[in-house]
One Martini backbone bead per residue (centre of mass of N, CA, C, O) as a GRO file, in nm:
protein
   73
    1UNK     BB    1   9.593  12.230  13.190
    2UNK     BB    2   9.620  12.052  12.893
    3UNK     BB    3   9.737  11.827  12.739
    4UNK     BB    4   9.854  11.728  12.413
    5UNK     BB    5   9.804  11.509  12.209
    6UNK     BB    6   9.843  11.256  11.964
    7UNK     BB    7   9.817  11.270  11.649
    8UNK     BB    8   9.668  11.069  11.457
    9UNK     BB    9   9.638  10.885  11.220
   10UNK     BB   10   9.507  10.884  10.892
   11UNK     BB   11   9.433  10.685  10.633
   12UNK     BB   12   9.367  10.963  10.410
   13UNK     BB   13   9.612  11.041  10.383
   14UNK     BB   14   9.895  11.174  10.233
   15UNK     BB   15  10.080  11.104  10.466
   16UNK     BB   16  10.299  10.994  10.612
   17UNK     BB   17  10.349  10.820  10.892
   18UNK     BB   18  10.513  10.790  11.193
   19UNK     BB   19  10.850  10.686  11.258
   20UNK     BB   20  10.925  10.427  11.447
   21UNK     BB   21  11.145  10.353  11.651
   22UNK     BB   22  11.364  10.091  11.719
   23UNK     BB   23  11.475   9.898  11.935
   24UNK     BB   24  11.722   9.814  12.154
   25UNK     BB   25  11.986   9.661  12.127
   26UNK     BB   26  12.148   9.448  12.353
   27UNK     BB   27  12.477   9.283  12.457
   28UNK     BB   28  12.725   9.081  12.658
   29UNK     BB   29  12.965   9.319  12.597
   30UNK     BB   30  12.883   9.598  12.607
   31UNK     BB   31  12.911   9.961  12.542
   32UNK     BB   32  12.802  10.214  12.740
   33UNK     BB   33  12.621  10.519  12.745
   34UNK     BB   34  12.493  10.750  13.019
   35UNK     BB   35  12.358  11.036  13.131
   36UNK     BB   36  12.400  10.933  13.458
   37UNK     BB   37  12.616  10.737  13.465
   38UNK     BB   38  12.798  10.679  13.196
   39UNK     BB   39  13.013  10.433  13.184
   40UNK     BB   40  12.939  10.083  13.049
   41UNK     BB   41  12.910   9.721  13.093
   42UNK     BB   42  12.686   9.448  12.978
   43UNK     BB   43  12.611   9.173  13.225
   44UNK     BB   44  12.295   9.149  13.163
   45UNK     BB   45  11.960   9.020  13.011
   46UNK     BB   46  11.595   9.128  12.976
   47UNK     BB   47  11.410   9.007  12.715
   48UNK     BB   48  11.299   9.377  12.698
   49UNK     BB   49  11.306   9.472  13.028
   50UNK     BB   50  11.667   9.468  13.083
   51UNK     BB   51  11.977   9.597  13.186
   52UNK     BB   52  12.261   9.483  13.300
   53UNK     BB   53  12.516   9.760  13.426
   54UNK     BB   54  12.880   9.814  13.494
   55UNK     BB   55  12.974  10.100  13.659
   56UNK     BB   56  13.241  10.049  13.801
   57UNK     BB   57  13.332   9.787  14.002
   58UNK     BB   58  13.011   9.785  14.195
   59UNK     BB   59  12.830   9.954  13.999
   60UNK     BB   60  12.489   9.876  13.919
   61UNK     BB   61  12.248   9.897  13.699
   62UNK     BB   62  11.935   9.870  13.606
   63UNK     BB   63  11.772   9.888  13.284
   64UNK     BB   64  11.477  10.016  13.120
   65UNK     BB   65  11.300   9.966  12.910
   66UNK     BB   66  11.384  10.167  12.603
   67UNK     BB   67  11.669  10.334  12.649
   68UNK     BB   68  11.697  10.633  12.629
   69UNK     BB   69  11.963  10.705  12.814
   70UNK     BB   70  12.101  10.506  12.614
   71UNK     BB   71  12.393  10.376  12.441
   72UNK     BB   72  12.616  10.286  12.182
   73UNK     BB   73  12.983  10.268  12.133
   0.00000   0.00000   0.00000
């Protein structure tokens, strides 16, 4: 079985096309919470690349953007 594609918009079409989401924005000292990792302080960005978060501890783990599973508190 083949997945099914993304429907692209057409130019002529009557409908907005569908609305991308923005991206996350992260700074230095937000609290955050991860789906897998739990709660965490961002110590460090690579701007658009990922964010390094410590996870209480010596717990760091790099996060890479889109940061899905990742939220602002």
């Amino acid at each position: 079985m083949t997945k099914p594609s993304a429907k692209r918009h057409l130019p002529t079409s009557p409908f907005k096309p569908p609305v991308v989401p923005a991206p996350k924005h992260f700074a230095v000292g937000d609290q955050v919470n991860h789906d897998i990792y739990g709660l965490g302080r961002v110590i460090g960005i690579e701007e658009g690349i990922a964010a390094l978060v410590n996870f209480g501890g010596s717990v760091e783990q790099r996060i890479l953007s889109p940061y899905a599973k990742m939220t602002k508190l």
